[in-house]
Legacy VTK file of the C-alpha trace (Angstrom):
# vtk DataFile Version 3.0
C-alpha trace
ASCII
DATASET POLYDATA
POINTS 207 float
20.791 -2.914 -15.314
17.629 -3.631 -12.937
17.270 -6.554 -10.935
15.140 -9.127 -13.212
13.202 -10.726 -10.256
12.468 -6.447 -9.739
10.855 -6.370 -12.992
9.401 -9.217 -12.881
7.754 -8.402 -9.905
6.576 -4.947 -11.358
4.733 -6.953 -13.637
3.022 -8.744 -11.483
2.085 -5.809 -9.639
0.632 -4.341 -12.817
-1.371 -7.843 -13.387
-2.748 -7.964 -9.916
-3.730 -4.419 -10.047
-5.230 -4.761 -13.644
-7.251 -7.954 -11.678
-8.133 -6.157 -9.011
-9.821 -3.176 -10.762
-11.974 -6.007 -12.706
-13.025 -7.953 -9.438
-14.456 -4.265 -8.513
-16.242 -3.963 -11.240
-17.616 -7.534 -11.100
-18.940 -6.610 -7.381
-20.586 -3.427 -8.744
-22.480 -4.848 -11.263
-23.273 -7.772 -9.614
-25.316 -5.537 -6.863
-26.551 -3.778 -10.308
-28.091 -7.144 -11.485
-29.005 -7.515 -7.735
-31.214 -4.672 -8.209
-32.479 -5.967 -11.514
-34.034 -8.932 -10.132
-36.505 -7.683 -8.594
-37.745 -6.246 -11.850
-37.195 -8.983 -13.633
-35.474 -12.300 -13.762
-31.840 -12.280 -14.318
-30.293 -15.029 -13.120
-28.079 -16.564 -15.802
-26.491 -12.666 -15.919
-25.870 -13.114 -12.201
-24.796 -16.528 -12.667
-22.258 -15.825 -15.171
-20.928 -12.558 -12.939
-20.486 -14.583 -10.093
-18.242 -17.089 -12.284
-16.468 -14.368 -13.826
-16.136 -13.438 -10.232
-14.504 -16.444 -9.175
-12.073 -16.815 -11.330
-10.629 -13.462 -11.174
-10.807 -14.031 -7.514
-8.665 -16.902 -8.149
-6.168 -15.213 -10.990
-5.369 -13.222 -8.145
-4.396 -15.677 -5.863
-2.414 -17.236 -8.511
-0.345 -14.083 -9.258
0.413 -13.768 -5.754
1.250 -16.934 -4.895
3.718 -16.566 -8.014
5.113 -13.321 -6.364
5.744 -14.888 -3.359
7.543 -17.714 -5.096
9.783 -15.563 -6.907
10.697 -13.496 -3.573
11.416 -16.402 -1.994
13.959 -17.812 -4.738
15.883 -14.472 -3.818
17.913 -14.444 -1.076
18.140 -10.776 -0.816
14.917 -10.090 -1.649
13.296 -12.887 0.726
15.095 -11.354 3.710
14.549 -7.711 2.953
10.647 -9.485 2.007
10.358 -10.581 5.719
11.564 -7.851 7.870
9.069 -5.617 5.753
5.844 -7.923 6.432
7.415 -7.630 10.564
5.517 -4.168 10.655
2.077 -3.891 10.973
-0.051 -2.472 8.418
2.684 -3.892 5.647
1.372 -7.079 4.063
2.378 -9.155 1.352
1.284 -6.710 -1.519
2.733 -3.721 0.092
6.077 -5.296 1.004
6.258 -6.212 -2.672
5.696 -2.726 -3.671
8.311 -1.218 -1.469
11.112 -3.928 -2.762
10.226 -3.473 -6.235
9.653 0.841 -6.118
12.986 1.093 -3.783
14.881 -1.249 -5.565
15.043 -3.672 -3.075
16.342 -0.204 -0.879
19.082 0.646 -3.340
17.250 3.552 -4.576
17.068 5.549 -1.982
19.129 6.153 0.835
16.900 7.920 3.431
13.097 7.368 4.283
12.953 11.159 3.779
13.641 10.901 0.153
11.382 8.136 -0.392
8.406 9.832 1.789
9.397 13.025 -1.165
8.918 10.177 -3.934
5.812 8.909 -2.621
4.499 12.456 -1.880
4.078 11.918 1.626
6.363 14.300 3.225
5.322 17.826 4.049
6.560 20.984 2.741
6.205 24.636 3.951
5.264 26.810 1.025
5.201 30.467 0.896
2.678 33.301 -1.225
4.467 35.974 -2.450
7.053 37.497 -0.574
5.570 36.664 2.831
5.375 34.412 5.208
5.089 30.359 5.482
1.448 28.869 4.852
0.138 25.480 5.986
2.260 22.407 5.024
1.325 20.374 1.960
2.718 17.494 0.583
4.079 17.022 -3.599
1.946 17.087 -6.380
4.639 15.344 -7.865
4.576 12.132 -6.212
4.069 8.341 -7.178
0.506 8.477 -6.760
-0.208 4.516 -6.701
2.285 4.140 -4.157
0.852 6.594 -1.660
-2.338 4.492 -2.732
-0.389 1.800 -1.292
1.009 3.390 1.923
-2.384 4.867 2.810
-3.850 1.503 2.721
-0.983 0.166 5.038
-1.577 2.746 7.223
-5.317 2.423 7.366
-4.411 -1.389 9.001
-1.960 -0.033 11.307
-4.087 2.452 12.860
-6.262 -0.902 13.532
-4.027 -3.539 14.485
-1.066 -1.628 15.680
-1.711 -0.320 19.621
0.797 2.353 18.969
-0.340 3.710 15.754
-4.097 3.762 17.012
-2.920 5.372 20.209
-1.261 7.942 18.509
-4.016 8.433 15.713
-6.774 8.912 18.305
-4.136 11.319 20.368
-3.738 13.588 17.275
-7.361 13.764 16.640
-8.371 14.161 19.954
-5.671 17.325 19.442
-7.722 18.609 16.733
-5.926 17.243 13.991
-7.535 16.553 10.886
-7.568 12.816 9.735
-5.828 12.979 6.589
-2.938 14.904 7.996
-2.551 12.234 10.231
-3.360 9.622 8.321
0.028 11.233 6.230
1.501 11.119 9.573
1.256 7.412 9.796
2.183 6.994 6.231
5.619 8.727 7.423
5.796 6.462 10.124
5.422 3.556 8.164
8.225 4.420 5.625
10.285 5.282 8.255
10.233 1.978 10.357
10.565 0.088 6.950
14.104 1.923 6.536
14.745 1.099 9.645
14.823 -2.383 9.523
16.421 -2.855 6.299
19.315 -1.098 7.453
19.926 -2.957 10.784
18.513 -6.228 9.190
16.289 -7.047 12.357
12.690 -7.369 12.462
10.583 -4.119 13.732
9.953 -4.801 17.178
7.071 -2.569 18.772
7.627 -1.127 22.247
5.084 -0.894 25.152
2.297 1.461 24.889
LINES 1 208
207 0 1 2 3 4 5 6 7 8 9 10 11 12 13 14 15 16 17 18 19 20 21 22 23 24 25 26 27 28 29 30 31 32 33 34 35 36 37 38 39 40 41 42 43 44 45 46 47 48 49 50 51 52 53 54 55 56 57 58 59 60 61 62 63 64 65 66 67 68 69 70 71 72 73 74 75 76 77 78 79 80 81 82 83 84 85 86 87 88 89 90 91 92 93 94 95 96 97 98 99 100 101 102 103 104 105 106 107 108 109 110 111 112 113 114 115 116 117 118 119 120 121 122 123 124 125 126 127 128 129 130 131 132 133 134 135 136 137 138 139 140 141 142 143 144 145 146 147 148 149 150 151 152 153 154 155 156 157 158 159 160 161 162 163 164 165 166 167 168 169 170 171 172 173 174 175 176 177 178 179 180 181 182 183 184 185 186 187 188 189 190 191 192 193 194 195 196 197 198 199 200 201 202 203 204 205 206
């Protein structure tokens, strides 16, 4: 059976997603209404938006306030929770996602597997009977968890020295930015393997 405090967490997830897709629309049609008032006065519509606005701002703090709570009444969770958030680019939301689509690590054994999963590893593939063509990753892939990744890797590439170093390296190389933007990803999966199987915190060497 699946960890509880797993699927609990899953729901959450969905929640805060669900919350998050509604504060975007909020900001859309608030610059809509934005727009309107200079045509004509609207301001108990943008009143009421920017309410609506608030609270879902603050739904979402709720919910992950509550996730954290429930990570931290886990033991194994907490720990696994904490060596996660030790690399950059993974915050609380993105640590949360790995636990709950690795199974708190059970599910897979190797970041290669997982990089498969999340569509993030690349293949060769080959036309015909010939030769290999450029390397693409899975259609088949958890989509919203590459969503996930790419975000994570987006913040490394700003906060971590090594990951910018190497991103402007590769581009400088000719490289184009989503490939290594996917590179990053992989780098990112990889380190969080890491530390869950030697239980210590990533520690980030000298660039």
């Amino acid at each position: 059976l699946p960890n509880k405090d797993l699927v609990r967490l899953r729901g959450w997830i969905i929640i805060r997603d669900n919350l998050v897709k509604q504060k975007v629309s909020s900001i859309k049609l608030l610059e809509t209404f934005s727009q309107m008032a200079k045509l004509a006065d609207v301001t108990e519509s943008i009143s009421f938006l920017e309410e609506q606005l608030k609270s879902i701002k603050e739904k979402i703090l709720e919910v992950e306030e509550d996730m954290e709570q429930l990570i931290a009444a886990s033991t194994s969770l907490y720990t696994n929770y904490l060596l996660l958030r030790s690399i950059k680019g993974i915050g609380i939301i993105n640590a949360i996602v790995l636990l709950c689509v690795t199974d708190n690590f059970q599910r897979f054994d190797n970041p290669r597997k997982f990089a498969c999963y999340c569509g993030v590893a690349p293949f060769e593939h080959t036309s015909g009977i010939s030769i290999r063509g450029k390397t693409q990753t899975s259609s088949l892939a958890n989509k919203e968890v590459k969503v996930y990744l790419t975000r994570a890797a987006i913040t490394a590439i700003s906060w971590d020295p090594q990951m910018k170093a190497y991103y402007k390296r590769k581009i400088a190389e000719g490289k184009h930015k989503a490939s290594v933007i996917n590179a990053v990803r992989a780098k990112i999966i990889a380190r969080s393997f890491a530390v869950i199987r030697r239980q210590t915190p990533f520690v980030a060497l000298a660039v």
